[in-house]
C-alpha positions in Angstrom: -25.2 -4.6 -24.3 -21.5 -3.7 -23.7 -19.5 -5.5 -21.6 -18.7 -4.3 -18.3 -15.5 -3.6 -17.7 -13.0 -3.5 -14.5 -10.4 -1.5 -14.3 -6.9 -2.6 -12.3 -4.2 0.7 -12.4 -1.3 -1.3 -13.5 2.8 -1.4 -12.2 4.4 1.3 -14.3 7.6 1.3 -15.7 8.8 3.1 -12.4 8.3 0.3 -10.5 4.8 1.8 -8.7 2.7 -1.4 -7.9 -1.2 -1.4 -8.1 -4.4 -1.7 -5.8 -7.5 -3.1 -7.7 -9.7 -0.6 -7.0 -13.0 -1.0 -9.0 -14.4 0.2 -12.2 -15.2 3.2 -14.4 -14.0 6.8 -14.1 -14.4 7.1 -10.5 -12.3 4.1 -9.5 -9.7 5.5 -11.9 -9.2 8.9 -9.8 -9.0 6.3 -6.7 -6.3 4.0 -8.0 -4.3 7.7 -8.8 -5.1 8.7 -5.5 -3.4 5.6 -4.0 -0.6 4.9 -6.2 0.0 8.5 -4.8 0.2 7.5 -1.8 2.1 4.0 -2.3 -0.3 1.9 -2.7 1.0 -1.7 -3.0 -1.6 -4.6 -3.2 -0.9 -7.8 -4.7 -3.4 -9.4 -6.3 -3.7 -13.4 -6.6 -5.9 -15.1 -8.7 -6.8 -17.5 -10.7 -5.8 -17.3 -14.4 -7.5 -14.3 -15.8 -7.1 -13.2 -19.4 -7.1 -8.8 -19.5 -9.3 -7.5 -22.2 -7.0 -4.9 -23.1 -3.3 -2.9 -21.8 -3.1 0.6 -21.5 0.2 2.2 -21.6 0.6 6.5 -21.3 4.0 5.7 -22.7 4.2 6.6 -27.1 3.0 4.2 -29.4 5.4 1.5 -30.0 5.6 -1.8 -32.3 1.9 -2.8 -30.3 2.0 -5.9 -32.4 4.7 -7.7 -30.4 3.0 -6.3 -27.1 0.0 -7.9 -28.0 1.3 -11.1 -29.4 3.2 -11.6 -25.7 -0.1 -10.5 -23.4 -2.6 -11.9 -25.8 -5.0 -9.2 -25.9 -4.9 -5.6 -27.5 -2.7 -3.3 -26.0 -2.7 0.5 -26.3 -0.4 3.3 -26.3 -0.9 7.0 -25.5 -3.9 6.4 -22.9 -4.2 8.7 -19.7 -3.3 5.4 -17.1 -0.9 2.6 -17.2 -3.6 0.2 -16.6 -5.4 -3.7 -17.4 -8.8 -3.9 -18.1 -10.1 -7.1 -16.8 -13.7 -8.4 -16.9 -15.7 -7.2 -14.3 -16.2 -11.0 -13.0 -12.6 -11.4 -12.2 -14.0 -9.3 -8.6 -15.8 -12.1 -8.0 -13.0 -14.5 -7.6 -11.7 -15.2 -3.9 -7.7 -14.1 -3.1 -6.0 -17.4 -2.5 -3.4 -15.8 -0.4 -5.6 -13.0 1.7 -4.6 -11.9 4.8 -7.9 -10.7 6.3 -6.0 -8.6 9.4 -3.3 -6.9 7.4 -5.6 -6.0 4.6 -8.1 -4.7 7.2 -5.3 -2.4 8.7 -3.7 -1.5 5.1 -7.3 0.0 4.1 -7.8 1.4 7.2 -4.8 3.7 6.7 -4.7 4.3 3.3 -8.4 5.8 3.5 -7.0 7.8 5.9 -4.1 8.5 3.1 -6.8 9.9 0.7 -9.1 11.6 3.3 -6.3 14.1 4.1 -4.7 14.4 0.9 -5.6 18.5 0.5 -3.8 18.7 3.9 -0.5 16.8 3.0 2.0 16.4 0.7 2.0 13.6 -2.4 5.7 12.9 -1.4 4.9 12.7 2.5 1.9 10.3 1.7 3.6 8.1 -0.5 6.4 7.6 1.9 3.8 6.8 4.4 2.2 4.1 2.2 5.4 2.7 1.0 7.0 2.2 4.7 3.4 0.6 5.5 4.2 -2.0 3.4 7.5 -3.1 4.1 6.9 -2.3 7.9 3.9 -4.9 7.3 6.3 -7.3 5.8 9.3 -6.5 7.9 11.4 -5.0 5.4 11.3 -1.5 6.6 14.5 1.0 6.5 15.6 4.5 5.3 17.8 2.9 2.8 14.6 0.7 1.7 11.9 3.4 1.4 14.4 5.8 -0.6 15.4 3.3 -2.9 11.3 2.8 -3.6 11.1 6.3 -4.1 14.0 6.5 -6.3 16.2 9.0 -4.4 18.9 9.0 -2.0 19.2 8.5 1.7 20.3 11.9 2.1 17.6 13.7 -0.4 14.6 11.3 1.2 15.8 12.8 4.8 15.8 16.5 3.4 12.4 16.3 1.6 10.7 14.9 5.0 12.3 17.6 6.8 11.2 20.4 4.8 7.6 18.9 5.0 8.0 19.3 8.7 8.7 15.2 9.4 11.0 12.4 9.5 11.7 9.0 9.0 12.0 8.1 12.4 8.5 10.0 12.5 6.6 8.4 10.2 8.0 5.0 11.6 6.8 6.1 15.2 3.6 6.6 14.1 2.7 4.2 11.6 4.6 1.4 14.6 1.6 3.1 16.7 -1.3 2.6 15.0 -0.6 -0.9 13.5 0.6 -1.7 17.2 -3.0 -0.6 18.3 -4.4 -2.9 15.8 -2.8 -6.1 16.3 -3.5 -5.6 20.1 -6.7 -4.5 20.2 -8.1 -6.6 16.8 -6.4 -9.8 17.5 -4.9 -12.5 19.9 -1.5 -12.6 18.2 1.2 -12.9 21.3 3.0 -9.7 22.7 6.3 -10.4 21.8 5.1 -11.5 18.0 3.2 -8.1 17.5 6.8 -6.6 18.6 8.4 -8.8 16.2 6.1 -8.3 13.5 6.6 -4.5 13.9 10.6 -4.5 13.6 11.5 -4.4 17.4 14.9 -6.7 17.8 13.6 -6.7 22.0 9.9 -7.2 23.7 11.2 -4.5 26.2 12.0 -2.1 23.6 8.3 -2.9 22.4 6.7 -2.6 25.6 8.3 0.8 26.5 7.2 2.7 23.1 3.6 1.2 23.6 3.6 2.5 27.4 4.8 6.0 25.3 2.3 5.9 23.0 -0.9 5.0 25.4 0.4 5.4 28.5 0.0 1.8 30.0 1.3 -2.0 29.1 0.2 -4.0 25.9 -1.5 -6.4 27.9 -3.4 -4.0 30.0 -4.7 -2.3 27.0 -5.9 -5.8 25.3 -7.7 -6.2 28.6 -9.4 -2.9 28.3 -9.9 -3.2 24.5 -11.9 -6.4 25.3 -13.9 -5.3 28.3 
C-alpha cells in the first residue's frame, strides 16, 4: 500500500511563508489560494524528517540539496513544497495560540470565499498586514517591503483597486477588535495595545465608530 503523503506549500525563494494545509491535489489548490493571499503560519514541531523537496525552480546540482535536507529533492515540479508523512498532522503545536489562530482562519476563509470578487494583490496585502497587525509589527513601510515594492507603488496599486492602507488597517483593526472583545476576557486597554493603538482613548473612539457604543458595553451584550 503507498504511503500517504501530506503535503506542506513551502517558503519560496521570494520570501512567501507557508500554511500547512492538508494533503493531495485539493489541499494543493488551497495552500495557492492562501499564499495568494499572504498566508503566514508557522509551524512547530517536533523533529520531523520530509520525504521529499519540491522546487519549481530548474534542475540544479540536486545532490548537494539532498545531502543538506537528507531526503530527495526535486526540481522542475508545479509547487515549492515538503512532503511530510501524513502522521506529522497528528502531532500537537508546542507554541499554539488557540485565539489568534481561531481569528487568522476566520479571515483568511473569508480571503478565499471572495477571491473571484477581489484582487490577488488586494488579498495578499490583507493577509500580510493580518499578520504583523497580530504581532504588532504593522506599517506601510512593513507590508511594502513583504510585498517587494515601494511605499509609493504599494499606495498607487491600493488606490487603483479602489482602497488604501489606512483602509485595510480600519478594517482588519475592526474585526479582530470584535474578536478579542466579544471571544475573550483580555483587558480593554490590552486589546487596544495588541491592535497598535499608542492610547485606550484613541481605541475606545474607533470602536464607538465602528459599533456605535463602548468596548465594554458591547462585551456585556456579547455575553448576555
Amino acid at each position: 500500500m503507498a504511503e500517504k503523503r501530506y503535503y506542506m506549500a513551502c517558503v519560496d525563494l521570494e520570501g512567501r511563508s507557508v500554511l500547512v494545509v492538508g494533503g493531495g491535489s485539493v489541499a494543493l489548490e488551497k495552500a495557492r489560494g492562501l499564499l495568494e493571499c499572504g498566508a503566514d503560519v508557522t509551524v512547530v514541531a517536533p523533529q520531523v524528517d520530509p520525504l521529499e523537496i519540491q522546487f519549481t525552480h530548474p534542475r540544479k546540482d540536486a545532490r548537494c540539496f539532498s545531502e543538506h535536507f537528507g531526503c530527495p529533492v526535486r526540481f522542475g515540479a508545479s509547487f515549492d513544497q515538503i512532503v511530510f508523512p501524513a502522521a506529522m498532522i497528528d502531532r500537537p503545536l508546542r507554541a499554539a495560540d488557540v485565539r489568534l489562530g481561531s481569528v487568522l482562519e476566520t479571515h483568511l476563509q473569508r480571503l478565499l470565499d471572495a477571491l473571484p470578487n477581489e484582487d490577488p494583490f488586494v488579498h495578499k496585502a490583507r493577509g500580510i498586514l493580518l499578520r504583523a497587525l497580530a504581532a504588532g509589527t504593522a506599517s506601510l513601510e512593513s507590508l511594502a517591503a513583504n510585498l517587494h515594492t515601494s511605499p509609493r507603488t504599494l499606495r498607487r496599486r491600493l488606490e487603483e483597486h479602489g482602497t488604501s492602507y489606512k483602509q485595510l488597517l480600519d478594517e482588519l483593526r475592526r474585526e479582530l477588535a470584535r474578536h478579542y472583545v466579544e471571544q475573550s476576557d483580555e483587558g480593554i486597554d490590552n486589546v487596544a495595545s495588541r491592535l497598535g493603538f499608542t492610547e485606550p482613548s484613541t481605541f475606545y473612539r474607533a470602536f464607538k465608530r465602528w459599533f456605535g457604543t463602548t468596548p465594554a458595553l458591547h462585551r456585556e451584550s456579547a455575553k448576555r
